[in-house]
C-alpha positions in Angstrom: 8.6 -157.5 -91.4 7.5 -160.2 -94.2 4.9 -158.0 -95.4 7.2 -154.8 -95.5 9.7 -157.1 -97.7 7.0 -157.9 -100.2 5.4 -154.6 -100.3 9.4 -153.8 -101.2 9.7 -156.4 -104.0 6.3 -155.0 -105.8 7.8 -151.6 -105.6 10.9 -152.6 -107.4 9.1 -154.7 -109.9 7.0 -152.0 -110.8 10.0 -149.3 -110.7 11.7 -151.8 -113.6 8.3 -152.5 -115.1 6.7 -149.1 -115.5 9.5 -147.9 -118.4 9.3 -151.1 -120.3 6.0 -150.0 -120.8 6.5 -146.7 -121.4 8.8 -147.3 -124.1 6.2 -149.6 -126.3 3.7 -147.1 -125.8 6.3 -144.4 -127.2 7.3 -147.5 -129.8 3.4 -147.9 -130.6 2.5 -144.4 -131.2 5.7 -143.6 -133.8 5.5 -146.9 -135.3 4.1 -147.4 -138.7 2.8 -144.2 -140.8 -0.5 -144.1 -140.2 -0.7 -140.3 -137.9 -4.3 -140.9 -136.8 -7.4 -143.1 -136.3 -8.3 -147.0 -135.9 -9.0 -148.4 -139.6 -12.8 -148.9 -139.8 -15.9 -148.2 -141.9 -16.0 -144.6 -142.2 -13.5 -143.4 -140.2 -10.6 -140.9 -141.6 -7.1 -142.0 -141.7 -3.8 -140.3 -142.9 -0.9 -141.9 -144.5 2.2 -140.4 -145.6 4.8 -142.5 -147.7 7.0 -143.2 -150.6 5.3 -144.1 -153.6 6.4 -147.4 -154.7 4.5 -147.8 -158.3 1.3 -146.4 -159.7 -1.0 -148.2 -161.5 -1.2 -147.1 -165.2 -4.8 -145.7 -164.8 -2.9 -143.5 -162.2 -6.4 -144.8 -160.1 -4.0 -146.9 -157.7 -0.8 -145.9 -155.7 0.8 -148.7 -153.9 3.9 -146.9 -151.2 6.9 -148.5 -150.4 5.2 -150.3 -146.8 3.0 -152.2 -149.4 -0.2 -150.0 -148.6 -2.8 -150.0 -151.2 -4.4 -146.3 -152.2 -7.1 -146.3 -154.2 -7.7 -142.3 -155.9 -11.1 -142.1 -157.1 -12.0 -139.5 -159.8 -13.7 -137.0 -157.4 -10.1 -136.3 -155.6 -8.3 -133.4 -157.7 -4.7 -134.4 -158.0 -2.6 -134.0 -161.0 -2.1 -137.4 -161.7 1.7 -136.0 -164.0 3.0 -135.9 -159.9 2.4 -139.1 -158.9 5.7 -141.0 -159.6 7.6 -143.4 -157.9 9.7 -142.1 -155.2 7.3 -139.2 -154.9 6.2 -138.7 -150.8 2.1 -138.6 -150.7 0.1 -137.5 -147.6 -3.5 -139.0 -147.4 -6.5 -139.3 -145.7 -8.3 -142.2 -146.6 -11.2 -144.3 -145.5 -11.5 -147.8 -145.5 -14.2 -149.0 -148.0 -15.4 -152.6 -149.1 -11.6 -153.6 -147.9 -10.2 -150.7 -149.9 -7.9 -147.4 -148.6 -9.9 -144.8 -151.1 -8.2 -141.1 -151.0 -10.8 -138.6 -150.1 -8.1 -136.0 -150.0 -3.8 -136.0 -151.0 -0.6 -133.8 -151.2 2.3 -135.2 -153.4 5.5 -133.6 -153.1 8.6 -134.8 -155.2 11.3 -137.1 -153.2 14.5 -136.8 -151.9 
């Protein structure tokens, strides 16, 4: 009889655990912008965001999260479209501690 009580309590703990967990996984893959990847050397990653400020050069986006884009000269963007409060979609890889752009879409904002 003991062991049928405590086989009870671990079902019931893990009846209330198992959607705790379920919701930080749910939490974990909506969370912050990035849609894909893990950040490391040579991998692909995608952002999308707000733009926050350009650099002058029109070399460096910063988005409204605080993430750093770096456009090198080989991406063809119209550099005219990249204003603040315009939404960017990017893949990126990370590169001597830098996000550099190997490919982006800028739309206008809403």
């Amino acid at each position: 009889m003991n062991n049928t009580r405590r086989i009870f309590r671990i079902l019931i703990a893990l009846l209330v655990a198992m959607p705790i967990v379920w919701v930080g996984e749910i939490h974990a893959q909506t969370g912050p912008q990035f849609a894909q990847g893990v950040p490391g050397a040579g991998q692909t990653m995608q952002i999308e965001g707000k733009i926050a400020s350009v650099d002058p050069s029109g070399r460096m986006v910063t988005l409204d999260d605080g993430t750093q884009l770096t456009i090198p000269p080989t991406v063809n963007i119209q550099r005219e479209t990249l204003k603040e409060g315009s939404i960017v979609k990017a893949s990126f890889e990370e590169k001597g501690g830098q996000k550099v752009v190997t490919s982006m879409q800028v739309r206008p904002g809403s």
